[in-house]
Phi, psi and omega in degrees: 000114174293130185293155144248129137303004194260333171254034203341067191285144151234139189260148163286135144227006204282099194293349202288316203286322177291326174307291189326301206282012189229346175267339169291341193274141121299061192249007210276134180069016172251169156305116164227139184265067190300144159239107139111032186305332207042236214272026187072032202287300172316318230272343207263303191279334153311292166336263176000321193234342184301140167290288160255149173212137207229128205260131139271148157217166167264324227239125202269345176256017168276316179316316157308311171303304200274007187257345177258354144348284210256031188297343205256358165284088189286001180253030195235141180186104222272118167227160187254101177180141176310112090039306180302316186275356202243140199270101184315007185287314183287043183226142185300143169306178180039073166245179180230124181269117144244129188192147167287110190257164170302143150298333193285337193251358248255309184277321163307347194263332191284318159261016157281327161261022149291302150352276192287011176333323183279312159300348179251135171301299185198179157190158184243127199225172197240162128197205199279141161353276203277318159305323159313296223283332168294000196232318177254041185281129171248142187302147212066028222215122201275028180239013176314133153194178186306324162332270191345311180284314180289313189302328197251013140280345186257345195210143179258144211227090180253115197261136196270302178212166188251170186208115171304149164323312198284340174269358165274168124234163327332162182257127171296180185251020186208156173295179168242175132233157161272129183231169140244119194241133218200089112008115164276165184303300186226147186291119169322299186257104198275143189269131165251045168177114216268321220290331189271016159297296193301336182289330201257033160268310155323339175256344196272326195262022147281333185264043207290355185265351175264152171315132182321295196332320212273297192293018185224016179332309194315316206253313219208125186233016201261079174291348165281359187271316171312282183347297191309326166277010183035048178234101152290137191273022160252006158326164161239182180311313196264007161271006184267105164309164193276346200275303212276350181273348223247338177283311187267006183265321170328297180334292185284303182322287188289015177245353182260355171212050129259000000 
């Protein structure tokens, strides 16, 4: 099967790295959703345990293909569509997301299924190496950024194994990883305005070299308002826990509708 680079397919193939992944999934007798099956490297043995499964492909002769695969499979099932556009309501609640993602859609795919959270159980995904280390970044630490704080305010975030270049083709120019991402019911620590958590986690790491004090001025012009929060305000952005941003956006809400 010839790749389109313009969708920037790379297929697995390494059989030892399908075994790994297939011994991780939490599927048996559940909905689990793939995204993005190519030629069905995974999709044969997910079938095997799955109630149901419903293939995204994007690429409409790959789509062709996997529908005369699995024609005699009735618990198998092929849809032609972006993965981005498509509205995950028609799928039974709680299922399980599985997928190989492009590198290129990988941070949009991350708050597309934050959106959709509610209805996903869980999910298990590839993605590029160095984006894992972003997603499970602790502060002070030099892949921490705002992603980070969103994924792991909504969610717990475990990286299973790393998976080298040489098991794709083409073989890319950077490693993978295998991750698991578990949706909470509700966040341990609740934001009690999330939309204003995430703004001042984005203004503070746009200035990220400056002192909180400096780079959250917009939100805050009080150095007794850090203190007061067992926060020095002479932290920078990325030394701030998702707990302590989540302490000075509680604050400024309730000092803004008292």
């Amino acid at each position: 099967m010839r790749q389109k680079r313009v969708l920037s397919q790379i297929f697995l193939r390494d059989e030892s790295i399908v075994g790994k992944i297939i011994d991780s999934l939490d599927i048996d007798n559940k909905t689990v959703v793939e995204i993005g099956p190519g030629d069905g490297a995974l999709t044969c043995q997910i079938a095997r345990r799955a109630k149901e499964l419903y293939c995204i492909e994007i690429d409409k002769q790959l789509s062709q293909k996997l529908e005369v695969k699995f024609l005699s499979n009735p618990n198998v099932s092929i849809i032609t569509a972006d993965i981005l556009s498509l509205s995950l309501e028609r799928f039974s609640e709680n299922f399980i997301l599985v997928g190989n993602l492009p590198y290129h859609i990988s941070k949009d795919f991350i708050h597309y299924i934050v959106q959709n959270r509610k209805i996903i159980n869980e999910g298990y995904f590839t993605f590029q190496k160095e984006f894992v280390e972003k997603l499970i970044a602790k502060p002070s630490t030099p892949y921490y950024c705002p992603l980070s704080c969103l994924i792991q305010y909504y969610a717990k975030v475990r990286k299973i194994f790393d998976i080298p270049a040489t098991s794709f083709s083409p073989v890319p120019k950077v490693d993978s990883a295998f991750i698991n991402i578990s949706f909470y019911e509700s966040p341990p620590d609740k934001a009690l305005n999330e939309k204003l958590l995430f703004e001042i986690i984005e203004k503070a790491f746009f200035q990220k070299r400056k002192k909180i004090n400096n780079s959250l001025r917009i939100f805050i012009d009080d150095l007794n308002f850090f203190s007061s929060l067992g926060i020095n305000p002479n932290l920078r952005p990325q030394d701030l826990s998702i707990k302590e941003y989540i302490l000075l956006s509680n604050r400024l809400h309730s000092q803004s509708i008292s």
